[in-house]
Each structure stands twice: as C-alpha cells, then as structure tokens.
C-alpha positions as CSV (number, residue, x, y, z in Angstrom):
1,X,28.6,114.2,86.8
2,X,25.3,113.9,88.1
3,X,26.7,116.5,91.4
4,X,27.8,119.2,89.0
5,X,31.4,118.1,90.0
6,X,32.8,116.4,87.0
7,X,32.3,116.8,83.5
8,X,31.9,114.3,80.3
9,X,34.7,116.4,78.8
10,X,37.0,116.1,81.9
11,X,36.5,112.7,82.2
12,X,37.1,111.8,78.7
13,X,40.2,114.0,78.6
14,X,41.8,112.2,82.0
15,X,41.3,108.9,80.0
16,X,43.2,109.9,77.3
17,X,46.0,111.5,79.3
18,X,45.9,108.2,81.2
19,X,46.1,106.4,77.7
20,X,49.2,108.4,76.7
21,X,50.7,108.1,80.5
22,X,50.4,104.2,80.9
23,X,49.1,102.6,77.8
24,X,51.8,104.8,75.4
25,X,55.0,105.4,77.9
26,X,54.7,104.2,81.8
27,X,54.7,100.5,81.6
28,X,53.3,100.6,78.3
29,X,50.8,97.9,78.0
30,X,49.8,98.1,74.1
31,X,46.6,97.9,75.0
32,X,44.9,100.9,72.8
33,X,45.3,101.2,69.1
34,X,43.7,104.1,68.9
35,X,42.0,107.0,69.9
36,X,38.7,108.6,68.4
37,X,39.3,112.5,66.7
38,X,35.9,112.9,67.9
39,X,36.0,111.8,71.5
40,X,36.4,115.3,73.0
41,X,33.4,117.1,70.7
42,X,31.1,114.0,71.3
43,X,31.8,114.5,75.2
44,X,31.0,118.0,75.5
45,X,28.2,117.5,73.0
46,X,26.9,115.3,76.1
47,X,28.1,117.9,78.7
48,X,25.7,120.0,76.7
49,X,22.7,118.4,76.7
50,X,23.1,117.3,80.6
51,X,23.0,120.7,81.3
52,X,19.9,121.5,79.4
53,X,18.2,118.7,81.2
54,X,18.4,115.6,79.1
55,X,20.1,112.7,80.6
56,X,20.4,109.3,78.5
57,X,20.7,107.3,81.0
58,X,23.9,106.0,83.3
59,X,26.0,106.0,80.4
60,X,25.6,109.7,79.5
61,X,28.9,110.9,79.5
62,X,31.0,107.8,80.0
63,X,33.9,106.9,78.2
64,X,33.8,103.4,76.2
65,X,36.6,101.3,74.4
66,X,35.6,99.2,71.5
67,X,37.9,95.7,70.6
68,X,39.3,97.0,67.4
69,X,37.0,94.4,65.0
70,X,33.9,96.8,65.7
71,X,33.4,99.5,63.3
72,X,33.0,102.9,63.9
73,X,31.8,105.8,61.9
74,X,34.4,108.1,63.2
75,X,37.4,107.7,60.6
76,X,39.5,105.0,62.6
77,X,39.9,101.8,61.3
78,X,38.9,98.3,61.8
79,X,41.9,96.2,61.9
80,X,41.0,93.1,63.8
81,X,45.0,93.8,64.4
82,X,46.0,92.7,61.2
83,X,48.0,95.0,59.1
84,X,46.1,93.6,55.9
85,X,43.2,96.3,57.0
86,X,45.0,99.5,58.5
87,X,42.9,101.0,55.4
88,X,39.9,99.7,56.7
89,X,38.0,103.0,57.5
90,X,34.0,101.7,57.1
91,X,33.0,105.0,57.8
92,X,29.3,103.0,59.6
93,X,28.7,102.6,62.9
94,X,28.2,98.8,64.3
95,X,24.7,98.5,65.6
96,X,26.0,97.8,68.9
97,X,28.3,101.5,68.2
98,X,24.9,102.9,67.7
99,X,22.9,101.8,71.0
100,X,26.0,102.8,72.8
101,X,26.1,106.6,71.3
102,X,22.3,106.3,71.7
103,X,22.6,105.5,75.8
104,X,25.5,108.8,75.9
105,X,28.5,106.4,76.0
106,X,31.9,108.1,74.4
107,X,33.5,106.3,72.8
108,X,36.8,107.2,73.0
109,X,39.1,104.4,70.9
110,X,40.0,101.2,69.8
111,X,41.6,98.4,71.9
112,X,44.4,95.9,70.7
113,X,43.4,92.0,70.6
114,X,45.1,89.1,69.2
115,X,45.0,89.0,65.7
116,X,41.7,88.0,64.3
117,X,40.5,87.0,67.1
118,X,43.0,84.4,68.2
119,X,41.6,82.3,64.6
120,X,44.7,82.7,62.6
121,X,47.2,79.9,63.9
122,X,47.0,77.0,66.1
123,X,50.4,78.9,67.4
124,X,49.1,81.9,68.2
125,X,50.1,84.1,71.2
126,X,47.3,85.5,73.1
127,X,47.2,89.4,72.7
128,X,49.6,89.5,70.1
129,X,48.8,91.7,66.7
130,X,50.5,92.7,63.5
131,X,49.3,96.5,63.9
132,X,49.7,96.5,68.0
133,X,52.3,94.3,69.5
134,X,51.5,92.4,72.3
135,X,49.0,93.2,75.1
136,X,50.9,93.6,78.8
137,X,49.1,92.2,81.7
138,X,49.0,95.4,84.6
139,X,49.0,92.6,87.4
140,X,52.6,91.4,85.8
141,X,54.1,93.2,82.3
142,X,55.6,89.4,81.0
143,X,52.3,87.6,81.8
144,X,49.3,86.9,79.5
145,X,46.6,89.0,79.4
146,X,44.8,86.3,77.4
147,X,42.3,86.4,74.5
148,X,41.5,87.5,72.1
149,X,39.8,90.8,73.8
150,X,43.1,91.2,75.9
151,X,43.4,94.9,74.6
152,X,39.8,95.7,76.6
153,X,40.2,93.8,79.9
154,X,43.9,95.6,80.2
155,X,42.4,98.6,79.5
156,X,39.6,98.9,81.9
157,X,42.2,96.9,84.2
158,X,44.4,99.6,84.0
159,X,41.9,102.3,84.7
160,X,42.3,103.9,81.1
161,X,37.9,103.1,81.3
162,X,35.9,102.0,83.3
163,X,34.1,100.3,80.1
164,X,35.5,98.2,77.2
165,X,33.6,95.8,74.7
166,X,34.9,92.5,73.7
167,X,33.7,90.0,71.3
168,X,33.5,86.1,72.0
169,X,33.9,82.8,70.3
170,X,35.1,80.7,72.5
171,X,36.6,82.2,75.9
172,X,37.7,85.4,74.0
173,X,35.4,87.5,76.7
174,X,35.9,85.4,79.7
175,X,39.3,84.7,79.6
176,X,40.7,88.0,79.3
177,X,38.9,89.5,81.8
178,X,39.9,86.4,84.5
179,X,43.4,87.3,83.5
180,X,43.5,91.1,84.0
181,X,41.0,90.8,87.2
182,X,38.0,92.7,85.7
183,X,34.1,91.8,85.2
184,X,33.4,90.2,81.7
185,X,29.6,88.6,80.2
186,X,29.1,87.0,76.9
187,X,25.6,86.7,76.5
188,X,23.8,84.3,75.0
189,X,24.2,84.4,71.8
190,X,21.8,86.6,69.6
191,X,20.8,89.1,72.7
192,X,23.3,91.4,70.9
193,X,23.9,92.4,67.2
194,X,26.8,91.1,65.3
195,X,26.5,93.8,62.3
196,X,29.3,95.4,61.2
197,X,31.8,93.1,63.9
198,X,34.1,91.0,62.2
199,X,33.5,87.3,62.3
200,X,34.5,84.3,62.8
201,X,30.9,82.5,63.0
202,X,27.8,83.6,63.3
203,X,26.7,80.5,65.6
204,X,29.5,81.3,68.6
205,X,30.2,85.1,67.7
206,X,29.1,87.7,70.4
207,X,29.9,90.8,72.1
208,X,29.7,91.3,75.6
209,X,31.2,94.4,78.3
210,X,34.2,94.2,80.5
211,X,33.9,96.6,83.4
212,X,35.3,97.1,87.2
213,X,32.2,96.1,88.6
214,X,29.2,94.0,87.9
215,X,27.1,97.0,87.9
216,X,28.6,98.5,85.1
217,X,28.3,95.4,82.8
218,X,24.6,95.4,83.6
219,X,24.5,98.8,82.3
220,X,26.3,97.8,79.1
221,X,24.4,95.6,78.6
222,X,21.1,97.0,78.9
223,X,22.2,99.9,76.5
224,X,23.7,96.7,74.0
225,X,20.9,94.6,74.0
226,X,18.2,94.4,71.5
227,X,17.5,92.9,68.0
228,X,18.9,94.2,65.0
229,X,16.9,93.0,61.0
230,X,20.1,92.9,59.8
231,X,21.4,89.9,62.4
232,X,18.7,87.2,61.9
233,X,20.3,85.3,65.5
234,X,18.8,88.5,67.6
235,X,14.9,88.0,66.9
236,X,13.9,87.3,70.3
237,X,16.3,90.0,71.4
238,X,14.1,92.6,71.9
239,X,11.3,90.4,74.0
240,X,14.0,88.6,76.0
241,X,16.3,92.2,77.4
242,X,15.5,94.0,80.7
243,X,16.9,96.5,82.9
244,X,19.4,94.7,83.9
245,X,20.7,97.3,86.6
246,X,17.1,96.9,87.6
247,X,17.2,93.6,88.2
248,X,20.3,93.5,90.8
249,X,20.1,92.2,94.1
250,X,22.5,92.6,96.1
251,X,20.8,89.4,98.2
252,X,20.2,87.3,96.0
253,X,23.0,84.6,96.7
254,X,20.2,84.0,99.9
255,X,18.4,80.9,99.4
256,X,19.6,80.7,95.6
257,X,20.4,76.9,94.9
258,X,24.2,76.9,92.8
259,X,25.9,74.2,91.4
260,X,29.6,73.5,92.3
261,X,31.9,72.4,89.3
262,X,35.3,70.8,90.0
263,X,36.2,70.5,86.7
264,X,39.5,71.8,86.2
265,X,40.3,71.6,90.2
266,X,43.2,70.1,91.4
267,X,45.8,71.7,89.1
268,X,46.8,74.5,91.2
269,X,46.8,74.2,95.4
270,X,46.0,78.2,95.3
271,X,43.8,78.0,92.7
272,X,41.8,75.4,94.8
273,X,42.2,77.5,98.3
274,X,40.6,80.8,96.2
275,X,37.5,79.0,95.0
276,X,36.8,76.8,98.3
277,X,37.2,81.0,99.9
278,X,34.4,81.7,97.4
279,X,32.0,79.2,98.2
280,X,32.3,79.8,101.9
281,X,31.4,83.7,101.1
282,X,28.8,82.4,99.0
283,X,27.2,80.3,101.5
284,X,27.7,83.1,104.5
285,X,25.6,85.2,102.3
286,X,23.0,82.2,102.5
287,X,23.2,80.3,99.2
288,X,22.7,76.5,99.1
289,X,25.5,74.4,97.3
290,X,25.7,71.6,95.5
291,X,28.3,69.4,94.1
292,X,27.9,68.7,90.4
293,X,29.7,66.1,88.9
294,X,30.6,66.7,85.1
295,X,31.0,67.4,83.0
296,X,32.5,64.2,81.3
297,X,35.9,65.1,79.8
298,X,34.5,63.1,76.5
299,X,31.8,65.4,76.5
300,X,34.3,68.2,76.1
301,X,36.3,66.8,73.6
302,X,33.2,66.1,71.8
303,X,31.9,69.2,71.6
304,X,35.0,71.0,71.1
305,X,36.3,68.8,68.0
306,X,32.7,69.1,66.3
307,X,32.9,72.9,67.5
308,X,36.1,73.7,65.8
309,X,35.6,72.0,62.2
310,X,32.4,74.0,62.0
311,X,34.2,77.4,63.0
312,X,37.2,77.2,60.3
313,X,33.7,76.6,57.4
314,X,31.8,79.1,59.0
315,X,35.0,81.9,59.0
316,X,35.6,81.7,55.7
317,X,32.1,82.3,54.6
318,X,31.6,85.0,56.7
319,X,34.8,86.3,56.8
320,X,34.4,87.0,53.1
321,X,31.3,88.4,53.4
322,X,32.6,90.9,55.9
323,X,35.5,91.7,53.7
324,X,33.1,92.2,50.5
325,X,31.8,95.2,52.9
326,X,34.7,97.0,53.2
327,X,35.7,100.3,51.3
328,X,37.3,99.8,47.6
329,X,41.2,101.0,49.7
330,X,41.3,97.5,51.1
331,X,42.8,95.4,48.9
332,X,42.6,91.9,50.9
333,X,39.0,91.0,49.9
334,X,39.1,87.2,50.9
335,X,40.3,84.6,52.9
336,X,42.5,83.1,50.2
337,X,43.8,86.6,49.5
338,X,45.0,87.3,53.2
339,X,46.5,84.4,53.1
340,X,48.8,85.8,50.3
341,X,49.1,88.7,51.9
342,X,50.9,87.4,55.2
343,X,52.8,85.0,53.3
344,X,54.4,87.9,51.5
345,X,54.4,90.7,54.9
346,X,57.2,89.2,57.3
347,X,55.7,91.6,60.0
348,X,52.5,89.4,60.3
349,X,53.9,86.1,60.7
350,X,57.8,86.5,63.1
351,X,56.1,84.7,65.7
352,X,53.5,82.3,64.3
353,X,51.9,81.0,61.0
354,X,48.5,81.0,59.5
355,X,47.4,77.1,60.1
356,X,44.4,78.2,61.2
357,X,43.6,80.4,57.7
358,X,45.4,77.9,55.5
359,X,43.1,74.8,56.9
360,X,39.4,77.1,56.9
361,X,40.4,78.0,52.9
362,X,40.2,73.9,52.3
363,X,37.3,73.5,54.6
364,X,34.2,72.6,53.6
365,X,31.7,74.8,52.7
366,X,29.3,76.2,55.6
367,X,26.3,74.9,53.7
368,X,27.8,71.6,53.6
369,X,24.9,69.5,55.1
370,X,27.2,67.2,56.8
371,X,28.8,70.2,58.4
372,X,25.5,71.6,59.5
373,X,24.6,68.5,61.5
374,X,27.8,68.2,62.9
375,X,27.3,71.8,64.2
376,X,23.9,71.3,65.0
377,X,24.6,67.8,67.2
378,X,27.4,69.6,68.9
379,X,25.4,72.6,69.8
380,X,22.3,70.4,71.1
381,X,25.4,68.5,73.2
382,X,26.9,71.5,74.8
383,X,23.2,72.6,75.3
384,X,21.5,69.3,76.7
385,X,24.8,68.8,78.7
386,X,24.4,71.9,80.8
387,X,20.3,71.9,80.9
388,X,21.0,68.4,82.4
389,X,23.8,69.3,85.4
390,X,21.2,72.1,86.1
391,X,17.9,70.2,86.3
392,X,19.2,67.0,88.0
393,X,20.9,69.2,90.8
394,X,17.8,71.6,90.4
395,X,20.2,74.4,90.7
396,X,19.5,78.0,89.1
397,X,23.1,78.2,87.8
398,X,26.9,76.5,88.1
399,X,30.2,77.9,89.0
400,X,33.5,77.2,88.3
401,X,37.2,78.8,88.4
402,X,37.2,80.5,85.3
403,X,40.9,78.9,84.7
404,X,44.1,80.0,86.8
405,X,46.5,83.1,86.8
406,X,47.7,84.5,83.7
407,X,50.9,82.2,82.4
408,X,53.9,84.0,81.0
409,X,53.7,85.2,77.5
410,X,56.6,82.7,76.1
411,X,56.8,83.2,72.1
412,X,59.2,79.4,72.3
413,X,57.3,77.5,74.6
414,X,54.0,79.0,74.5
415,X,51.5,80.4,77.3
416,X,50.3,76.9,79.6
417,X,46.5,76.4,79.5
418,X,45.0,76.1,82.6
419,X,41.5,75.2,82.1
420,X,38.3,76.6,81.5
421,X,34.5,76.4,81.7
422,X,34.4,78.7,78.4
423,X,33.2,75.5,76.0
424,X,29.7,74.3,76.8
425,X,28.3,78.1,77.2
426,X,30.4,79.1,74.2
427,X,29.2,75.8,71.7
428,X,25.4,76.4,73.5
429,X,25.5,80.2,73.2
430,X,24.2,79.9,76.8
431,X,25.5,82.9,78.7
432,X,29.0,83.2,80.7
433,X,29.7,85.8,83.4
434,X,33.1,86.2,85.2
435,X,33.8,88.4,88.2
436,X,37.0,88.7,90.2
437,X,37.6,86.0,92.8
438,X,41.0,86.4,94.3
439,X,44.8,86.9,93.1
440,X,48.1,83.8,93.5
441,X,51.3,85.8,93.8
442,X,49.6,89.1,92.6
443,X,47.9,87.6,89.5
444,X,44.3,87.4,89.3
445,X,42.1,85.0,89.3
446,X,38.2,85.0,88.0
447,X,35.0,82.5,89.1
448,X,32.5,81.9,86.3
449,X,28.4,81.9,86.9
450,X,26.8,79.5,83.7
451,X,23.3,79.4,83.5
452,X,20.5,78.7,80.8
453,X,19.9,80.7,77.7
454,X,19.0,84.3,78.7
455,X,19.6,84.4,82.3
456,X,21.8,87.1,82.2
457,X,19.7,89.0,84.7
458,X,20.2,86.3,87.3
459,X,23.8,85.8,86.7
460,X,24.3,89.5,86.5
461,X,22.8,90.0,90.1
462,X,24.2,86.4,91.7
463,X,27.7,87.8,90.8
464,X,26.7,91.5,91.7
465,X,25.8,89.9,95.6
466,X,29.0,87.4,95.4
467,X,30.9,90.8,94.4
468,X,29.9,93.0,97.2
469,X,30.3,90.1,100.0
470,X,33.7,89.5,98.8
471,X,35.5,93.2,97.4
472,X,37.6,90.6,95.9
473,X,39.3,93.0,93.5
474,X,42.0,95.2,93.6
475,X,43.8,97.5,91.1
476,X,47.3,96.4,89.7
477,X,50.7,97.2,90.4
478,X,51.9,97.3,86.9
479,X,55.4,94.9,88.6
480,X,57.1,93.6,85.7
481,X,57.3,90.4,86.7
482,X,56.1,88.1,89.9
483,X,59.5,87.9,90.6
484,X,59.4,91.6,91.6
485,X,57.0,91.1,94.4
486,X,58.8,91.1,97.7
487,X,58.2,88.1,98.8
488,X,59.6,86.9,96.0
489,X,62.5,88.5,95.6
490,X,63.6,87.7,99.6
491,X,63.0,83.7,98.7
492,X,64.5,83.9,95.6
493,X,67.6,86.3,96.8
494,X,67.4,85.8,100.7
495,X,71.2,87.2,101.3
C-alpha cells in the first residue's frame, strides 16, 4: 500500500473472497461467523485518506478479525457462539474496536470460538459453538484447533488475515495459536481494555493479537494498548505501553540470560527433539541458558484449583453484568436464565452439557471474602512462583513448549491434553507470548516466552530474534487428516 501497488479496498476484498473460498466452501474451516456490511466503505474510506496524505500508522488499511465476544458498532452481533445471543446487536464499539479503527485497521468480521469461551462444560470441545460448528484445524481438518479463540488463530492460519484478536482466561490465546502454527500474546493483564468483551473474570480476562509474525502482534498491540476509565484493571496502562515495533531487536537473543522449563517434557519424543532444535538456535544466536527446575506440580494444582473456584463466582457476576448491557431483543439476561435456555434448545447441548454454568449459578458470591482471599493467595502463588524461578536463575524470561500438536477433535473420547505453561502467567496476569517452533507429522507446534508483569516489549523482540533465526513456520496444507500425508499413507498402506 505504501508503493501505490495495492489498495485497502483490494486487500479487504481478497480477504473476503478468501473467506467465501476456504472458510465457506474449500475445506471449509468454520472459522468466520461473519463478515462486517461495512468492511468495503471503511476500507476505501482509508484508501482515501492515504491518498490525501494521512497515514495512521502500519495498520492503515489492514484487515482485522475480531473473536466474536467483542462488540462492534457495525450491526453484527455478539454471540460468544451461543445461539441464546444471535440478537445481540450492541450497536457500541469495544474500546479495544475503537483503538483499532483509530490506528486504520478494518475490521472485516467476526471469528468462531468455543462457546463462551470454553466456560460452559467441563465436557466441552475446543472450537465448538451453537451458532458456528466446530473450528477445522488448516494443518489437519479432524484435529483441534484448540481454544477458545480457535476461530482467530485458523483464520490468520489460513491466510483469511494477517490479524485476528483473541481473548484469554486461561490458555484461550496461547493455545490456539500453538495449534494452528501462528503468533499469539496475552498481555499482562490490564494493559488492554475489557469493555464491551464478554467475560468470564475480570482478574484473568484479556485480549491479545494472533498474527503470522511477531512483528505484527507488536503492532496490535501498540494500537490495543492503553487505559480505558471504564476498566478500573488498566490504570497503569497508559504509563506502562510503548512502541512495541520500536522496541524489536532482531539481536536481542545475544547475551540475553533465559530460563529453560522442562515441565511438560518427556511426553512426546518429537515434541522434545523440536524444543532441544530451539534452544540450540537460540544459543547460536548467542543467548545464555539455564535449566530451571519447577515448577512443582503441587504448585500447579494449587493455583489451578484456587484459580477455578474463583472464576465460576466471578462469571456469574460479571456475566450478568454484561448481559444487563445488552439491547432489550435479547431475552437471556442472566446466568440462571441461559441455563434455561439451553436446557430447553437441543442445538446447544448434542455434544456436551452446561456443568460449568449449572455449578457458577450455586457459587458463591464474588464478594464472598473467603473467595477473595482464595483468589488473592492464588494469584500472589502463581505470581511469587514465577518472580522466584526468574530471580534465583537471574534470567530475563522462561521458555517452554507451549504444549504438543493439536489432538483429534473426538466428541466420545475427548481431545488429549498435552500440557501447558498457560497457568502461572494466566492466575498472575503476567504476560504469555507464543511463536511457531516447529511441526510432528505436519501439525504444529508453538514455544512460549513468560516473563514478569509488563515485559511484553522484551518478550515481543526475544521471540521476534528467535523468529527470524529459525523461519520455523510454514503455511498449511489444509490435508484432512495426518493420515493423508505421504509418509503416512506408504507406512500405513505399503502394498
């Protein structure tokens, strides 16, 4: 755009003819649910003004899908995938919509997810939704493309965008984006607004970009970044963002001290190979290493059982804020009242239940003070644990796998959990950063950077230099299966 040779309206128009081709028909991944009337106007609106001179910045122009829990002024809904809010039209732009549209980004739809983000059942299969079916993985049609923001890493996987947003609890970021083979950050918690997204608590709740390339999260995120009156968690916000495109090095893995987690190694050979590959390239390119041991496995459980009583109190109070929100054509204004609602709509619940629903509507309240210092403690744990394995190696952040390739999307048995560093960064609000690592049979594979409470520039540009010494990714196949792969099909069939 910026050589005259591409326009904002071109571009915008080859992503929704690639939405139609792939996402639609082709393999059909399921991974928009829908596309914004205004995309087209609001792109040559931007075409406009770049020819008159004003330039927003390296967003001006781009396309942008939104997880489909964000609202948007534009007459689409927000679903959060259930079909109790297909007349959820808010008609108000999410702060974070705003400082998007502000930076030039187009917005250009709404991506699938798993139904409220993954918090409806203990049961639940990743990328599943009442309103969208089930999210396709493009590296293999019957795998996972995890969750809950499975929608937006397929789609920027797929090359529908080069930009999606996700939201984060608990993994709901970093997961999907390890599975589908893209970049994905949640930041720390309260560098971004949470207005107008819905919830599940406002003590884990985030949103973060998925992108190609660590470049374009940093650009996200310095458009996304910033405090917001209405979101009391984002009051530093506005002192602690940078530039993060700025702030990049491409050497900065050179003399930069990183802690080695082994946490979930030793459950997959290949798995194991990938990440000893990436520490090599990370200490060609001249960083020092050091083993970390820990975290303890109690420490986990810990935090995650504390975590997880908290969230089902604190989604049903703000859950029913949100809903209070919404226009007067929504009929499902609380928790309790959802509940009814799939109880009585057989096309919300021919896979899985609503455990997780049923046990937040006897939860305690959110004020409880018991509650509040078991989500406090917990917290300070996930916090004190990682500030610890950091300062006693005197390391500037950890990596880890960020959990193995994507499992097969089995509604009998279930998808198999591999693992993942998601917990302590999630329960801290510390930030998480995944970037592309390598691929077992096709499938991808991510590595996580964890580091303190707004270090997102230095995780940023340690994954930006670990990115560009190893061109790890590559674009997906769209097989539909493993067992398609060649060398697959010989073993399996060698006659």
């Amino acid at each position: 755009m910026r050589a005259g040779t591409m326009t904002s309206e071109r571009l915008v128009r080859l992503s929704l003819d690639r939405i139609a081709e792939i996402d639609k028909a082709g393999p059909r991944l399921n991974s928009v649910l829908t596309v914004n009337p205004r995309a087209l106007s609001d792109a040559r609106r931007l075409d406009q003004e770049r020819r008159a001179g004003r330039v927003r910045g390296p967003l001006h122009g781009v396309p942008v899908l939104l997880k489909d829990n964000i609202d948007t002024a534009d007459g689409t809904a927000t679903t959060a995938g259930s079909l109790a809010l297909v007349d959820n039209v808010t008609l108000r732009d999410a702060p974070i919509v705003k400082r998007l549209a502000d930076a030039g980004a187009v917005v250009i739809g709404k991506t699938n997810l798993s139904e409220w983000a993954n918090f409806r059942s203990t049961r639940s299969i990743s990328g599943w939704s009442g309103v969208g079916g089930l999210v396709r993985n493009p590296y293999g049609l019957d795998r996972t493309a995890c969750g809950s923001s499975s929608g937006s890493g397929a789609a920027v996987a797929a090359g529908l965008t080069a930009i999606a947003i996700g939201t984060e609890t608990n993994g709901s970021v970093t997961c999907p984006a390890a599975m589908t083979g893209v970049v994905g950050l949640k930041p720390t918690v309260g560098l971004v607004s949470r207005t107008f997204i819905v919830p599940i608590s406002p003590e884990q709740d985030t949103a973060g970009p998925m992108t190609r390339t660590v470049a374009d999260a940093a650009a996200v995120l310095t458009a996304i970044a910033g405090s917001d009156p209405a979101d009391p968690a984002t009051r530093e916000a506005d002192r602690r963002k940078t530039d993060y495109v700025a702030a990049l090095d491409a050497q900065s893995l050179k003399g930069a001290r990183i802690g080695v987690l082994r946490n979930i190694s030793g459950r997959h050979p290949d798995v194991d190979a990938l990440y000893d590959q990436a520490l090599a390239a990370m200490r060609e390119a001249g960083a020092v290493l050091v083993e970390v041991k820990g975290p303890d496995d109690k420490v986990l459980e810990q935090v995650g059982s504390a975590s997880g009583d908290a969230l089902r109190s604190e989604f049903r109070a703000a859950l029913d804020a949100y809903l209070a929100t919404t226009p007067p054509q929504v009929k499902t204004r609380t928790l309790d009242q959802l509940i009814a609602f799939n109880a009585a709509e057989p096309r919300e619940t021919p896979l899985f239940g609503q455990e997780i629903f049923e046990q937040s509507a006897k939860a305690p309240a959110a004020t409880d003070p018991a509650l509040r210092k078991k989500r406090a403690d917990a917290r300070k744990l996930a916090a004190d644990t990682l500030d610890t394995l950091m300062r006693e190696a005197n390391v500037v952040a950890l990596v880890s796998p960020s959990g193995g390739p994507p499992s097969i999307s089995d509604p009998v048995a279930g998808g198999r959990f591999f693992g993942s560093p998601s917990t302590l960064p999630a329960v801290s609000g510390y930030p998480h950063l995944t970037v592309p690592m390598g691929y077992v049979r096709g499938l991808p594979v991510g590595i996580s950077f964890l580091g303190p409470a707004w270090s997102e520039a230095r995780l940023l540009s340690l994954g930006h230099a670990f990115e560009l010494k190893t061109q790890a990714r590559r674009s997906p196949e769209f097989l539909p299966s493993v067992n398609a792969r060649p060398e697959v099909a010989r073993a399996y069939d060698p006659r």
